[in-house]
C-alpha positions as CSV (number, residue, x, y, z in Angstrom):
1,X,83.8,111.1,112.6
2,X,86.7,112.7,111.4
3,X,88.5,110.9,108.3
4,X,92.7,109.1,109.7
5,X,95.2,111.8,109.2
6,X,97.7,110.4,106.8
7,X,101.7,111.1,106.0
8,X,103.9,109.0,103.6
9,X,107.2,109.2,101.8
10,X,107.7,107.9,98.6
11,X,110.8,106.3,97.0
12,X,111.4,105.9,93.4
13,X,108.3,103.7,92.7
14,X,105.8,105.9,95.0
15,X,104.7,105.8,98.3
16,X,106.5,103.0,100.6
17,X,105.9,104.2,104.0
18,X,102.2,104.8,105.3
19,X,101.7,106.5,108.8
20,X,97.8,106.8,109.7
21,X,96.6,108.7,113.1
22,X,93.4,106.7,113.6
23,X,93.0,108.1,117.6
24,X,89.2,109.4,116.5
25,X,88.3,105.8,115.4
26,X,87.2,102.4,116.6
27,X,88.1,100.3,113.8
28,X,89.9,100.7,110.7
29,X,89.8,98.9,107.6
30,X,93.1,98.2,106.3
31,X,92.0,95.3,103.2
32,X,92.7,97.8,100.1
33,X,95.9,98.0,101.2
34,X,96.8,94.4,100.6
35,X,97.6,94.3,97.4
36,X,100.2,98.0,97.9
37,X,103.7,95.8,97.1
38,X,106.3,96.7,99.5
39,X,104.6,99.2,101.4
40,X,105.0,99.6,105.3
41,X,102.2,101.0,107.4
42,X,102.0,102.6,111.1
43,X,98.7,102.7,112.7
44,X,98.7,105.1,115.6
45,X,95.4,105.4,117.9
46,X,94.2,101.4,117.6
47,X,95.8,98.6,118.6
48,X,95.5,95.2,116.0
49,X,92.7,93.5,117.3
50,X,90.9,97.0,116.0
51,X,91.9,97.2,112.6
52,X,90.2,94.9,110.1
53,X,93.1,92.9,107.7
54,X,96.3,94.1,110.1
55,X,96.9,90.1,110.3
56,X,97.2,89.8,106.2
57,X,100.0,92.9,106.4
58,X,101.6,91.0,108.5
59,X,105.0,92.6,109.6
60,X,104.7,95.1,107.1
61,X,102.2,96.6,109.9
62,X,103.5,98.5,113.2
63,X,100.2,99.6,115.0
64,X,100.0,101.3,118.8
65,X,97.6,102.8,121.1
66,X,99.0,106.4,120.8
């Protein structure tokens, strides 16, 4: 399976915005990203109920089926 494409801007303190193409995927583990203060993730090829910790991102997390 091939590994979540990934883009991401950074602002002064690194990285901020996270955009992952997960279409090739069933599930996606999104736990070590937990602890990433302030960053904002897009999850594009799974919906929520696929990736494991979207509910602990809370609305820092914008997923979609494609």
């Amino acid at each position: 399976m091939p590994a979540p494409t990934a883009t991401g801007t950074s602002g002064c303190c690194g990285v901020r915005h996270l955009r992952l193409d997960v279409s090739a995927r069933r599930v996606l583990d999104l736990t070590p990203l937990h602890s990433w203060p302030g960053l904002q993730v897009q999850v594009l090829g799974l919906t929520r109920q696929h990736l494991i910790g979207a509910e602990e991102l809370g609305n820092r997390l914008n997923a979609s089926p494609g």
